[in-house]
N, CA, C and O atoms as a Tripos MOL2 file, in Angstrom:
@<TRIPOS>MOLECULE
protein
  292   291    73     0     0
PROTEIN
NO_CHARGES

@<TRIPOS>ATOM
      1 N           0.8500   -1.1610    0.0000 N.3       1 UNK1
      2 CA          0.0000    0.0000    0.0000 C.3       1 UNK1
      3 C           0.8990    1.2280    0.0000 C.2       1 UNK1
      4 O           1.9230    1.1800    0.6810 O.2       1 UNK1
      5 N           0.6300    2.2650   -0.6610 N.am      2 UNK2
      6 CA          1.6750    3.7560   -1.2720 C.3       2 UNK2
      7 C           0.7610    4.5910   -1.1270 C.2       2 UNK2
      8 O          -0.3990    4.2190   -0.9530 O.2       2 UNK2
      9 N           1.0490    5.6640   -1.1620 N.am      3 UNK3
     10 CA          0.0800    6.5670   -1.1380 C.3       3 UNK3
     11 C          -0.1200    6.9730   -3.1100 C.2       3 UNK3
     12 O           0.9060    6.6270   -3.6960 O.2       3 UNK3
     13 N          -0.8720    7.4070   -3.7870 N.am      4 UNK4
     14 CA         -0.6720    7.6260   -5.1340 C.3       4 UNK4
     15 C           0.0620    8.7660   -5.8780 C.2       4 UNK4
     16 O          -0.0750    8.9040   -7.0930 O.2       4 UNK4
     17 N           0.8340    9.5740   -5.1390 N.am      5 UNK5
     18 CA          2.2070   10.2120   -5.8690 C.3       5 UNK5
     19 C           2.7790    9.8860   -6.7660 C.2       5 UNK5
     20 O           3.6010    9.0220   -6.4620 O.2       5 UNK5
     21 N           2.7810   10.1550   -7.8540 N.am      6 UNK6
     22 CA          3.5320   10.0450   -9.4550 C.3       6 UNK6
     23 C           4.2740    8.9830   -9.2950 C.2       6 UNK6
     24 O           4.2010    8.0430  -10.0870 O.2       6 UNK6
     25 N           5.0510    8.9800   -8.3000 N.am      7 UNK7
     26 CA          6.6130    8.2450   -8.3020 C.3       7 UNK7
     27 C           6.2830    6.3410   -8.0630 C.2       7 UNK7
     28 O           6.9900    5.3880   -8.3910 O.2       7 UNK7
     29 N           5.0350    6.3750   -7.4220 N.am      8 UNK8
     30 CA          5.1220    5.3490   -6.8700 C.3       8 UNK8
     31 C           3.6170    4.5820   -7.6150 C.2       8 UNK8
     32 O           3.1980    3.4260   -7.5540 O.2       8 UNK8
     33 N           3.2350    5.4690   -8.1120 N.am      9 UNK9
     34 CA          1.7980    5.0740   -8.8870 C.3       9 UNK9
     35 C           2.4170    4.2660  -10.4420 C.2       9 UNK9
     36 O           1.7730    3.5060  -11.1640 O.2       9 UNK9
     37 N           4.1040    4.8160  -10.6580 N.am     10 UNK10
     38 CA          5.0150    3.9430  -11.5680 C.3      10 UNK10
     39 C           5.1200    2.4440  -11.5720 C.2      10 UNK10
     40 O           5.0530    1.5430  -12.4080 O.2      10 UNK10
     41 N           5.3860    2.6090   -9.7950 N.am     11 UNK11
     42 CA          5.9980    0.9460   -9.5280 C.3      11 UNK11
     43 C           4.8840    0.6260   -9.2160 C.2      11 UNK11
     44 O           4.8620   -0.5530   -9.5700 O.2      11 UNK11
     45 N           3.6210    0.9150   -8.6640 N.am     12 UNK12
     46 CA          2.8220    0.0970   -8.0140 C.3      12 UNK12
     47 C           1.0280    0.0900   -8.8180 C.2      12 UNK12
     48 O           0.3020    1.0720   -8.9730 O.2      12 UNK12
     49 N           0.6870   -1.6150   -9.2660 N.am     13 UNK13
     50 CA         -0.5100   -1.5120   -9.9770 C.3      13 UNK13
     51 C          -1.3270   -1.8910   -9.3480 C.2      13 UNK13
     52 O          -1.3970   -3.0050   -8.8300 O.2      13 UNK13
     53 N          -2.2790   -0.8020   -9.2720 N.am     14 UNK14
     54 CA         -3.1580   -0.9680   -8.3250 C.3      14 UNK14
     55 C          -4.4140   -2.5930   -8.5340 C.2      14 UNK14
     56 O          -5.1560   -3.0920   -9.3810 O.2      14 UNK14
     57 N          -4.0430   -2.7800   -7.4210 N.am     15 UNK15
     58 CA         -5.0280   -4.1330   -7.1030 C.3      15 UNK15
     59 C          -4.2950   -5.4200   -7.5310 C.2      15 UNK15
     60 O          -4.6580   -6.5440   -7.1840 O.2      15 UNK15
     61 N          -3.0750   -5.1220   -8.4310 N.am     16 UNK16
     62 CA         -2.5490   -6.5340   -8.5230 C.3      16 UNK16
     63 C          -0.8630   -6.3620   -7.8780 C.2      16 UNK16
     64 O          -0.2150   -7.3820   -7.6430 O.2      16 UNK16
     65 N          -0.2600   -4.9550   -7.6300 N.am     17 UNK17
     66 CA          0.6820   -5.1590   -7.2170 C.3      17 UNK17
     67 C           1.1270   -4.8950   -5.9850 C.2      17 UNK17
     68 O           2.1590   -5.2200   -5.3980 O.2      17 UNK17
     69 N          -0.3610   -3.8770   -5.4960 N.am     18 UNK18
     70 CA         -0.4420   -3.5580   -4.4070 C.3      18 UNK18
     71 C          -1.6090   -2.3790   -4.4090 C.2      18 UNK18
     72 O          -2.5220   -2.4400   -5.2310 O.2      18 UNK18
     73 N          -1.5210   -1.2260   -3.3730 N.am     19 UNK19
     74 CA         -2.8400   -0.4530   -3.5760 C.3      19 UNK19
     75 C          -2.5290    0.5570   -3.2890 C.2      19 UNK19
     76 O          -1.7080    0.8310   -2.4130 O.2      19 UNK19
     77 N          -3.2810    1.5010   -4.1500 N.am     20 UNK20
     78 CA         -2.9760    3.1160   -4.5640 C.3      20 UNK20
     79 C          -3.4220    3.7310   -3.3950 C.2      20 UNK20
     80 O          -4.1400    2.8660   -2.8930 O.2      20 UNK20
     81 N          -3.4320    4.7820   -2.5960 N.am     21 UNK21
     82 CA         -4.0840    5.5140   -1.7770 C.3      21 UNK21
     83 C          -4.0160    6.8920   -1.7740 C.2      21 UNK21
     84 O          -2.9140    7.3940   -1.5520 O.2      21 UNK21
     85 N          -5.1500    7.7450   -2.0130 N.am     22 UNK22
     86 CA         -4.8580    9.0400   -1.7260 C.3      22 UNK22
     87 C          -4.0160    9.6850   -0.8220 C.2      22 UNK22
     88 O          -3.8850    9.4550    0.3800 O.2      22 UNK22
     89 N          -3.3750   10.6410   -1.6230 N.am     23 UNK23
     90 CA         -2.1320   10.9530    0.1280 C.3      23 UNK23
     91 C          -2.5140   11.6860    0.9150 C.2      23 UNK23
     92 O          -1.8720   11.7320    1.9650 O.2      23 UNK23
     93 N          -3.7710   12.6160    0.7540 N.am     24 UNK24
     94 CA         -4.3120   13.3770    1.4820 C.3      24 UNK24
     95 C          -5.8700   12.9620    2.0720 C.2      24 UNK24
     96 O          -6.6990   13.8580    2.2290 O.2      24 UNK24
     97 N          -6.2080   11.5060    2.3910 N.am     25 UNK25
     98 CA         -6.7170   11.4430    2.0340 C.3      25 UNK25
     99 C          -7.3830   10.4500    3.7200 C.2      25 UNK25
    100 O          -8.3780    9.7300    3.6510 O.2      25 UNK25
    101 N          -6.8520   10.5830    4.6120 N.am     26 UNK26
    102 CA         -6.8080    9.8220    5.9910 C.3      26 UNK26
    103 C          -7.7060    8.4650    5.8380 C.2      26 UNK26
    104 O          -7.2920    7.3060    5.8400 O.2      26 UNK26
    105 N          -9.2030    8.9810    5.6880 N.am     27 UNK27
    106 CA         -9.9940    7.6920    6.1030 C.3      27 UNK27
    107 C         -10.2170    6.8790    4.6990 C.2      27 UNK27
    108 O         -11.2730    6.2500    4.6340 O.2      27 UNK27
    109 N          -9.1830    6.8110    3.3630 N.am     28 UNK28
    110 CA         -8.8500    5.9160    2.6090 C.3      28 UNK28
    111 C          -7.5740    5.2770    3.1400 C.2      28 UNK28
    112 O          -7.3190    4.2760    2.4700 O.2      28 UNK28
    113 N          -6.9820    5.4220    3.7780 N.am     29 UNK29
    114 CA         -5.8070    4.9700    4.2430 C.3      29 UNK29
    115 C          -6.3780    4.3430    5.6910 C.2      29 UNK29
    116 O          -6.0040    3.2090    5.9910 O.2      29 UNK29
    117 N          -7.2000    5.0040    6.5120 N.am     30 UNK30
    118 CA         -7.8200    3.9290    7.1490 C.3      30 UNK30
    119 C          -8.6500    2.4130    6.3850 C.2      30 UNK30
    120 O          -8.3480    1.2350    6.5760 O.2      30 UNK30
    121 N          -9.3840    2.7890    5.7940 N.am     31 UNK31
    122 CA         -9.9140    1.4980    4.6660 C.3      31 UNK31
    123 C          -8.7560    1.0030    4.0890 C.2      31 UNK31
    124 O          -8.5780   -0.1390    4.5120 O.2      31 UNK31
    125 N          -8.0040    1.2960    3.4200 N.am     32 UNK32
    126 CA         -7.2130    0.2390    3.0190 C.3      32 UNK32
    127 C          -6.5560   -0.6390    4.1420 C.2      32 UNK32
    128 O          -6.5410   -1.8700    4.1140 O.2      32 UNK32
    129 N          -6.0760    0.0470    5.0180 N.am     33 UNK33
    130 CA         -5.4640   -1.0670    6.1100 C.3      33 UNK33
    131 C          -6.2020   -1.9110    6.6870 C.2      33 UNK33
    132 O          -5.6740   -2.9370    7.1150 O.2      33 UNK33
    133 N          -7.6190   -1.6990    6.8470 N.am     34 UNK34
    134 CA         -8.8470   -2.4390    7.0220 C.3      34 UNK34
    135 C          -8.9830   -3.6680    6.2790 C.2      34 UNK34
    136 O          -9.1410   -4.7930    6.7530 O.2      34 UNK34
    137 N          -8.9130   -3.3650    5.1720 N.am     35 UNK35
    138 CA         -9.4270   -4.4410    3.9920 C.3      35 UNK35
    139 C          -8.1480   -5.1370    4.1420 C.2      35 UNK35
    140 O          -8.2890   -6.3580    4.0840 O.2      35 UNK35
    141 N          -6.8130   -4.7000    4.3370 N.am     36 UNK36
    142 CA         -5.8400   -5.4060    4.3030 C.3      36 UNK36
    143 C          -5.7690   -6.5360    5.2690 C.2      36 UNK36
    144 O          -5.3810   -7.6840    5.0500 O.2      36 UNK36
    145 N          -6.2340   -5.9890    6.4300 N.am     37 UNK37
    146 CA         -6.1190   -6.4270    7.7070 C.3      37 UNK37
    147 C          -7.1470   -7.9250    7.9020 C.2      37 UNK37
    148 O          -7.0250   -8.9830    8.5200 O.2      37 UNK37
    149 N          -8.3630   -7.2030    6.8390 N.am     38 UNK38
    150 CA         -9.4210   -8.2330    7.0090 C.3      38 UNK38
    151 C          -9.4280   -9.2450    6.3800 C.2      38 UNK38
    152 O         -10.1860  -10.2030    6.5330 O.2      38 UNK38
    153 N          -8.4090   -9.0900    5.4590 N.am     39 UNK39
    154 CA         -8.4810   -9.8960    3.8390 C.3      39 UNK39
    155 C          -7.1900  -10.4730    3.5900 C.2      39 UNK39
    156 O          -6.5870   -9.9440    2.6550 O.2      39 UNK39
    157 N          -6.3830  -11.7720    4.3970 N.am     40 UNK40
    158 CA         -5.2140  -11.7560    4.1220 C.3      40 UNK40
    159 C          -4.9290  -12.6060    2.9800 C.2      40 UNK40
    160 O          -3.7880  -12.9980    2.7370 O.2      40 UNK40
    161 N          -5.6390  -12.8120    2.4860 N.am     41 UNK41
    162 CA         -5.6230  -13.9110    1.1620 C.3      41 UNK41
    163 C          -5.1920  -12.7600    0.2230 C.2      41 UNK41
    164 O          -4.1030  -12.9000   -0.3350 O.2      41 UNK41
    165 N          -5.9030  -11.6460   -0.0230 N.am     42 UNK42
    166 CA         -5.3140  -10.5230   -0.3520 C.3      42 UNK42
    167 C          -3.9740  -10.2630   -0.3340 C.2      42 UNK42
    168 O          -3.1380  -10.3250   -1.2360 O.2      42 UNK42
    169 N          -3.8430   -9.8310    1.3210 N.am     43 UNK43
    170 CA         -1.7800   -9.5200    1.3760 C.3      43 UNK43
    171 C          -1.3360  -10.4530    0.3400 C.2      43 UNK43
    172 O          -0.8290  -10.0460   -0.7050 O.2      43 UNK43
    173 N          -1.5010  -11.6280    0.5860 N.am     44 UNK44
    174 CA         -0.6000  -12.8920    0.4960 C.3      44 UNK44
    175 C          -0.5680  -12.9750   -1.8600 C.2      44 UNK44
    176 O           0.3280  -13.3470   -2.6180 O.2      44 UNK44
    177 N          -1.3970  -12.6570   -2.0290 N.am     45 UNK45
    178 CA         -1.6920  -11.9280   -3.1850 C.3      45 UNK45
    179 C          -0.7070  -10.9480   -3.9010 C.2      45 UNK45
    180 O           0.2090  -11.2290   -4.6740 O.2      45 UNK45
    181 N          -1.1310   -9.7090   -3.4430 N.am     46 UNK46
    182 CA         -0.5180   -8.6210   -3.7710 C.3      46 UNK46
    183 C           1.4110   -8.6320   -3.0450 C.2      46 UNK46
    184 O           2.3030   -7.8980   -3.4680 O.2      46 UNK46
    185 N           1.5090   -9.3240   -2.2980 N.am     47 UNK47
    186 CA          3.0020   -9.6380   -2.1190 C.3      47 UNK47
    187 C           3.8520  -10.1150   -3.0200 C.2      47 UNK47
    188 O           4.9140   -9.6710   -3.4550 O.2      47 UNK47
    189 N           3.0040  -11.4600   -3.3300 N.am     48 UNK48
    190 CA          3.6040  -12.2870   -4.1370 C.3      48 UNK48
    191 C           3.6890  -11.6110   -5.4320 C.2      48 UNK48
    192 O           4.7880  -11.6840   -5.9820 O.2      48 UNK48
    193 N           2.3480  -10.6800   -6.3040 N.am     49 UNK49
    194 CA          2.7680  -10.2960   -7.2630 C.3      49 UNK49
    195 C           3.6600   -8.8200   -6.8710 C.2      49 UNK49
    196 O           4.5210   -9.2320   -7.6500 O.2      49 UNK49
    197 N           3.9190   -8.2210   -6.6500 N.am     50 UNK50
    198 CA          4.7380   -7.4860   -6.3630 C.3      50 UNK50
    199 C           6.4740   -7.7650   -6.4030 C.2      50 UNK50
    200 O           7.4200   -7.1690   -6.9170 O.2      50 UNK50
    201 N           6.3000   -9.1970   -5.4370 N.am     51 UNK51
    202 CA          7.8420   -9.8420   -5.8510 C.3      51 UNK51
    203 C           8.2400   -9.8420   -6.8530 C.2      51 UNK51
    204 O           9.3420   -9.3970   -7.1720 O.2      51 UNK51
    205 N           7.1390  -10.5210   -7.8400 N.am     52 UNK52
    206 CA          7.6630  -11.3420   -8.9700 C.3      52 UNK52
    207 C           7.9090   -9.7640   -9.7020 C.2      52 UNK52
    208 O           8.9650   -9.4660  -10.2610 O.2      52 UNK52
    209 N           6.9020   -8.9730   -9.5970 N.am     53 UNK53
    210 CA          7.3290   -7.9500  -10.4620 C.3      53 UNK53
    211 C           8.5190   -7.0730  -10.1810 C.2      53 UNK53
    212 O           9.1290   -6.5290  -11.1020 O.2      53 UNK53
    213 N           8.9060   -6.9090   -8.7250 N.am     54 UNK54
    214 CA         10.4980   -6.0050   -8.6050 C.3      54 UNK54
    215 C          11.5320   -6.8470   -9.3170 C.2      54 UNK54
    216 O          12.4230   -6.4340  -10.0610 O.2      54 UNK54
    217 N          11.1820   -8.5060   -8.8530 N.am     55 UNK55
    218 CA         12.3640   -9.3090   -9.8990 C.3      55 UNK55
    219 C          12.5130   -8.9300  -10.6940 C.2      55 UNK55
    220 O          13.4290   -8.1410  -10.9240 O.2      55 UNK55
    221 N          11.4130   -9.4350  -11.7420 N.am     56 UNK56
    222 CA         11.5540   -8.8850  -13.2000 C.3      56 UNK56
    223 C          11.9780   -8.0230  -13.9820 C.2      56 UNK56
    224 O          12.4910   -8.0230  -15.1010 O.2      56 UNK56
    225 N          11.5480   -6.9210  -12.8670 N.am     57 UNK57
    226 CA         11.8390   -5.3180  -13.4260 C.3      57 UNK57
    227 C          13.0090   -4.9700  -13.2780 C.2      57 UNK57
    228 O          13.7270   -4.4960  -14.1590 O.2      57 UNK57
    229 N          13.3940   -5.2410  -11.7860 N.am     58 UNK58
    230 CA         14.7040   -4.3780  -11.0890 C.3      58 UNK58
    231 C          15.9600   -5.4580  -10.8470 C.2      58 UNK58
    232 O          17.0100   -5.0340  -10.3630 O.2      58 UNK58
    233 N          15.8530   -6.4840  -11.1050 N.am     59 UNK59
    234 CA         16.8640   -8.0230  -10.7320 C.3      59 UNK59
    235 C          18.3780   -7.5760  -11.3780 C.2      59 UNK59
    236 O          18.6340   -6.9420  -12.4020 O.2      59 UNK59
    237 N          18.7890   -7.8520  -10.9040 N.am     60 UNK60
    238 CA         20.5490   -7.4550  -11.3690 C.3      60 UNK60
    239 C          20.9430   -7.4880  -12.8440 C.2      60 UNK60
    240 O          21.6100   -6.7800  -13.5990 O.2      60 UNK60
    241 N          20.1310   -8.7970  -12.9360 N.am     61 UNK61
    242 CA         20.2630   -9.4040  -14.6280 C.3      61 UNK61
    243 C          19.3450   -8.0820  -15.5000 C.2      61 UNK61
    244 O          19.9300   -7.3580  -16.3070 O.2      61 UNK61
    245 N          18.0790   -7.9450  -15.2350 N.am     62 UNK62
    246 CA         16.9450   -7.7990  -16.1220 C.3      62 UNK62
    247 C          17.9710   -5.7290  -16.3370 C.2      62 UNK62
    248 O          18.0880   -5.1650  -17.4250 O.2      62 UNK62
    249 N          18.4380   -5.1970  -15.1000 N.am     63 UNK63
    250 CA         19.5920   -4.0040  -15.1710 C.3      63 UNK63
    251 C          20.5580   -3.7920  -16.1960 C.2      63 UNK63
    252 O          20.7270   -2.9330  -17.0610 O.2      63 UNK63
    253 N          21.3400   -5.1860  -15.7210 N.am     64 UNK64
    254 CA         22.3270   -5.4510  -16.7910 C.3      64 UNK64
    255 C          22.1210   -5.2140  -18.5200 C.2      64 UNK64
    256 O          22.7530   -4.5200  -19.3160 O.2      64 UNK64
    257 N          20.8100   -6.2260  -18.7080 N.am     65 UNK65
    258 CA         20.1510   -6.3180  -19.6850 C.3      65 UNK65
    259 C          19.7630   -4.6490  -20.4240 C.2      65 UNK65
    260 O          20.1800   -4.2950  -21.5270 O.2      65 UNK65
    261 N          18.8330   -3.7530  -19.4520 N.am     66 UNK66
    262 CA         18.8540   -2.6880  -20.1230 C.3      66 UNK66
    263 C          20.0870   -1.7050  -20.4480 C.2      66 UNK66
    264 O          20.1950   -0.9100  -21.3820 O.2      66 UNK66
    265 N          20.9720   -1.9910  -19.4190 N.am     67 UNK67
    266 CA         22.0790   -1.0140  -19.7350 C.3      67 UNK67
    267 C          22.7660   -1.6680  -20.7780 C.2      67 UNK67
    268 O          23.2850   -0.7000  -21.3330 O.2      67 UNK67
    269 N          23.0670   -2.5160  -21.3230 N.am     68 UNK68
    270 CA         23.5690   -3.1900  -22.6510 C.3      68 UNK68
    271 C          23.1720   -2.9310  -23.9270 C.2      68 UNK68
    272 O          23.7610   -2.8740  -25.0060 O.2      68 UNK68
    273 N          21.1450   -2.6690  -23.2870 N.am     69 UNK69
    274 CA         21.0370   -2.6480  -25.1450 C.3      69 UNK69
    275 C          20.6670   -1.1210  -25.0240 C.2      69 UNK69
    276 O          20.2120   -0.5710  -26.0270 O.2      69 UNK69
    277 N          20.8520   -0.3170  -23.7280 N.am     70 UNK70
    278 CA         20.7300    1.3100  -23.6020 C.3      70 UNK70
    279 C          19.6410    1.1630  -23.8430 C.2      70 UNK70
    280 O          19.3410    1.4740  -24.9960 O.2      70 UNK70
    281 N          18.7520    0.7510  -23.1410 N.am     71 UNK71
    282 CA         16.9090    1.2780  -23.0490 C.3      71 UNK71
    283 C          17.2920    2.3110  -21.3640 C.2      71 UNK71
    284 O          18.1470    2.2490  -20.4800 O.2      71 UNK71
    285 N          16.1940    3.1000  -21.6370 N.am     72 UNK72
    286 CA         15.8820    3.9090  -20.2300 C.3      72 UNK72
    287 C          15.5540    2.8460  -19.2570 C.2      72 UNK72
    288 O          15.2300    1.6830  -19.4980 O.2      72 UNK72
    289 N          15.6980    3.4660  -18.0660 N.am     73 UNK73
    290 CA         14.8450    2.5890  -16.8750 C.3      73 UNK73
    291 C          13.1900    2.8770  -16.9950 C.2      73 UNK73
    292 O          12.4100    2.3300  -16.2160 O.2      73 UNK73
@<TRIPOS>BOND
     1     1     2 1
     2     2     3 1
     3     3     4 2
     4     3     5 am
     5     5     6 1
     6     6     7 1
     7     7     8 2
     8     7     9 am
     9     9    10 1
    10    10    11 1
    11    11    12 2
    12    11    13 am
    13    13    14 1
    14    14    15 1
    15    15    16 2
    16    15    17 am
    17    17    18 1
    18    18    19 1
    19    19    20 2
    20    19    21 am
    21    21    22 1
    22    22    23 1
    23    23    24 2
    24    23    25 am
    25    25    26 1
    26    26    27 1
    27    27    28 2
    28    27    29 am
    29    29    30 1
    30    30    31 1
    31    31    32 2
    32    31    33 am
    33    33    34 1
    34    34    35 1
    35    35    36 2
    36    35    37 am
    37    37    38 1
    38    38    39 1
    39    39    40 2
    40    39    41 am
    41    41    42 1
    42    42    43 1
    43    43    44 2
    44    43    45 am
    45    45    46 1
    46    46    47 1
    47    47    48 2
    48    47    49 am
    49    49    50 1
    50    50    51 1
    51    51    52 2
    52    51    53 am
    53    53    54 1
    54    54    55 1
    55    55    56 2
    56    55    57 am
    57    57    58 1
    58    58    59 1
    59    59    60 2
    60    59    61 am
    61    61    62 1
    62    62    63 1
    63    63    64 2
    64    63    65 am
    65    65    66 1
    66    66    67 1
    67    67    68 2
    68    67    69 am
    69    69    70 1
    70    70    71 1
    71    71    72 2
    72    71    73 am
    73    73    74 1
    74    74    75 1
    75    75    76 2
    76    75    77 am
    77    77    78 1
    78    78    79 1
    79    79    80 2
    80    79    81 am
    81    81    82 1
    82    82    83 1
    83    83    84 2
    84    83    85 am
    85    85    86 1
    86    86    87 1
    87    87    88 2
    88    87    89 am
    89    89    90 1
    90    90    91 1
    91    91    92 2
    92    91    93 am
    93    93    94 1
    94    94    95 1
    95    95    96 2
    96    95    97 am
    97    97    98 1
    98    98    99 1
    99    99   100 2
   100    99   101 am
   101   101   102 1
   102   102   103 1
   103   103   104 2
   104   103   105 am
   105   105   106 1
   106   106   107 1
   107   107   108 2
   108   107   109 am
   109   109   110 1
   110   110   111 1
   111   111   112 2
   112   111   113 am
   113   113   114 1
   114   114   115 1
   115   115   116 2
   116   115   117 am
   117   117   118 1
   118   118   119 1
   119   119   120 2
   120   119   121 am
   121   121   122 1
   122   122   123 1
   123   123   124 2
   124   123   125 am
   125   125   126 1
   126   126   127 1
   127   127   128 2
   128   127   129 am
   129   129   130 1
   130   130   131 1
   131   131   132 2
   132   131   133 am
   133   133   134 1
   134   134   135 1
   135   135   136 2
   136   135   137 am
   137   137   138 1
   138   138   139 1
   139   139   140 2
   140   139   141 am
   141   141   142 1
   142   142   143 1
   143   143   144 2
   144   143   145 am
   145   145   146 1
   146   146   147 1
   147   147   148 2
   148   147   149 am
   149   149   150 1
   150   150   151 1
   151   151   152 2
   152   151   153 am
   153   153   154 1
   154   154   155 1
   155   155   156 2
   156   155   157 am
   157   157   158 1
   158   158   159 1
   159   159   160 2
   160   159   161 am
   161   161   162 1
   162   162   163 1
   163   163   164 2
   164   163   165 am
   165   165   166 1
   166   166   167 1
   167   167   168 2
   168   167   169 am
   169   169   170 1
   170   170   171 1
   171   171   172 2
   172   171   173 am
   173   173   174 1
   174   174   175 1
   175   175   176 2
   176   175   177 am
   177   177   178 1
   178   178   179 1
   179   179   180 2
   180   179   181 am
   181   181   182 1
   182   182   183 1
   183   183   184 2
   184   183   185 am
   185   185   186 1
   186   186   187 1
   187   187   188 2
   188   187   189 am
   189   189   190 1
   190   190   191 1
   191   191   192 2
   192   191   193 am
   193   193   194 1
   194   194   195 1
   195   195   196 2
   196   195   197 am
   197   197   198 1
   198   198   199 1
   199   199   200 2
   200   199   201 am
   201   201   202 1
   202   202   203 1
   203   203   204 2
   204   203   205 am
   205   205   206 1
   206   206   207 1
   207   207   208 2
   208   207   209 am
   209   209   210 1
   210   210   211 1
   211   211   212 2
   212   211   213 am
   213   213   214 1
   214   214   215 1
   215   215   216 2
   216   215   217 am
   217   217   218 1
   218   218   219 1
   219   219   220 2
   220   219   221 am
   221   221   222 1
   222   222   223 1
   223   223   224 2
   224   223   225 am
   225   225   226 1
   226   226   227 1
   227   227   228 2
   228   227   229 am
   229   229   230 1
   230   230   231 1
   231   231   232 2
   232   231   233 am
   233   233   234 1
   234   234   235 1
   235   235   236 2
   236   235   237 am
   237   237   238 1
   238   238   239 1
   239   239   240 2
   240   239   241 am
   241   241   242 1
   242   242   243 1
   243   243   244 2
   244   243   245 am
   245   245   246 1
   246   246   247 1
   247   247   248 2
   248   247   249 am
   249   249   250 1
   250   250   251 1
   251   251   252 2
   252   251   253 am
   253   253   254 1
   254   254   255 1
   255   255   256 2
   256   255   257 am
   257   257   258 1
   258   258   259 1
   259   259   260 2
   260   259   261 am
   261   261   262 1
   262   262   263 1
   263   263   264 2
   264   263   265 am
   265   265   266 1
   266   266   267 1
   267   267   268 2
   268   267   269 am
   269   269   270 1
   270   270   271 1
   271   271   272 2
   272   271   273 am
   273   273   274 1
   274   274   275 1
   275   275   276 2
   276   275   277 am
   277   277   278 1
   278   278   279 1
   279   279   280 2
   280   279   281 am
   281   281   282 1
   282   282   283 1
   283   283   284 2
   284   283   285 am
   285   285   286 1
   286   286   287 1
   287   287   288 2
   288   287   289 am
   289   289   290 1
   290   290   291 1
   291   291   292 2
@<TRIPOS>SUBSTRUCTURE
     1 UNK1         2 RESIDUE 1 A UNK
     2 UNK2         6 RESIDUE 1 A UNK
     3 UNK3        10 RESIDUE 1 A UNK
     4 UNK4        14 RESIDUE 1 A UNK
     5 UNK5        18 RESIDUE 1 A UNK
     6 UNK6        22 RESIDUE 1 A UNK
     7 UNK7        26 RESIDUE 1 A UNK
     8 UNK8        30 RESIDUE 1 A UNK
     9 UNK9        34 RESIDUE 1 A UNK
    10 UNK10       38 RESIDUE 1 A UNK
    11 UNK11       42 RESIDUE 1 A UNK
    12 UNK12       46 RESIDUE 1 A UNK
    13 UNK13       50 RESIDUE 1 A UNK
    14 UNK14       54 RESIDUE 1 A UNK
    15 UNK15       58 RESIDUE 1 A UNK
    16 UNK16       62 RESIDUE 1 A UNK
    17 UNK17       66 RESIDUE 1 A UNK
    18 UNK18       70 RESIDUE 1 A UNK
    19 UNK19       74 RESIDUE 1 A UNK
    20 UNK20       78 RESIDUE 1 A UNK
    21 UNK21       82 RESIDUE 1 A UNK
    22 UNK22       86 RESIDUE 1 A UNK
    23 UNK23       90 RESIDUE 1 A UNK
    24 UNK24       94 RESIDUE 1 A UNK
    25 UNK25       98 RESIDUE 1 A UNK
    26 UNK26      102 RESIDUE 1 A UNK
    27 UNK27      106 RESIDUE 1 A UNK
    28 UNK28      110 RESIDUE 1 A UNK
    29 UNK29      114 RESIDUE 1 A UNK
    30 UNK30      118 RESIDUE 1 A UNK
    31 UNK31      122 RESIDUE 1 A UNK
    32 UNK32      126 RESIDUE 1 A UNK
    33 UNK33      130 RESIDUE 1 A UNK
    34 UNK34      134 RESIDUE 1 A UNK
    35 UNK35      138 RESIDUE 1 A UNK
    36 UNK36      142 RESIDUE 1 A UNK
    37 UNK37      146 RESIDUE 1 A UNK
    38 UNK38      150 RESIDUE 1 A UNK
    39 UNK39      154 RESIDUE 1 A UNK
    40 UNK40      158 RESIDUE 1 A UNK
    41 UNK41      162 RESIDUE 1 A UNK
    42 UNK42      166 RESIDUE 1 A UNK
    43 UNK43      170 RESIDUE 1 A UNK
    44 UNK44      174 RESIDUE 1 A UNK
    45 UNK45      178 RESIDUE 1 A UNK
    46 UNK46      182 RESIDUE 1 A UNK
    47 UNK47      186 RESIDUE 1 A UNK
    48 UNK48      190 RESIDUE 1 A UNK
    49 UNK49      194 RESIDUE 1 A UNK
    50 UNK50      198 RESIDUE 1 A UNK
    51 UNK51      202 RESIDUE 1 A UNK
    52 UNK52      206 RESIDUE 1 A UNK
    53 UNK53      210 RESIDUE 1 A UNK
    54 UNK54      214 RESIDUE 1 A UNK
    55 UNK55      218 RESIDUE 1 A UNK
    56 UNK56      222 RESIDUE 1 A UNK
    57 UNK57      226 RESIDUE 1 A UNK
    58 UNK58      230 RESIDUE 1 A UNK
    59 UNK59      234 RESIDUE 1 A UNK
    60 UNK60      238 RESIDUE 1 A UNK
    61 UNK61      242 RESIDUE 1 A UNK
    62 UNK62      246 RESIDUE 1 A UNK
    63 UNK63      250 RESIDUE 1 A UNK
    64 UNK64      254 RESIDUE 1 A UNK
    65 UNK65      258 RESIDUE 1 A UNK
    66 UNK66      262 RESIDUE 1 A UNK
    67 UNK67      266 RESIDUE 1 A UNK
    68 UNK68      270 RESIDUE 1 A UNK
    69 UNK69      274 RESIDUE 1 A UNK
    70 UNK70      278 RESIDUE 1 A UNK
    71 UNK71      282 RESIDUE 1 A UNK
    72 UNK72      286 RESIDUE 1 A UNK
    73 UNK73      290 RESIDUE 1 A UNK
């Protein structure tokens, strides 16, 4: 869970990689920790895809890989 600031609304898709939250926004940030709290099949969810996706994205190799063929991050 992030709050939804540019920076992080990049890395994070909402509902499958994790969850967006208004930053100004208190009693959405109360609900989300709620639903989190209530729903751990959820966490256990959005963790796992999250892993797989920093691997993918950010893994030493997949780095290597862009700086070789010079793509942006």
């Amino acid at each position: 869970m992030a709050s939804d600031l540019e920076s992080l609304s990049e890395v994070i898709e909402p509902g499958v990689t994790g969850l967006l939250v208004p930053h100004d926004d208190p009693l959405a940030w109360r609900d989300a920790l709620s639903f989190l709290r209530d729903h751990p099949e959820w966490r256990a969810k959005l963790g796992h895809n999250a892993r797989e996706a920093l691997v993918n994205r950010f893994s030493w190799k997949r780095r290597a890989e862009k700086i070789l063929s010079g793509l942006k991050w």
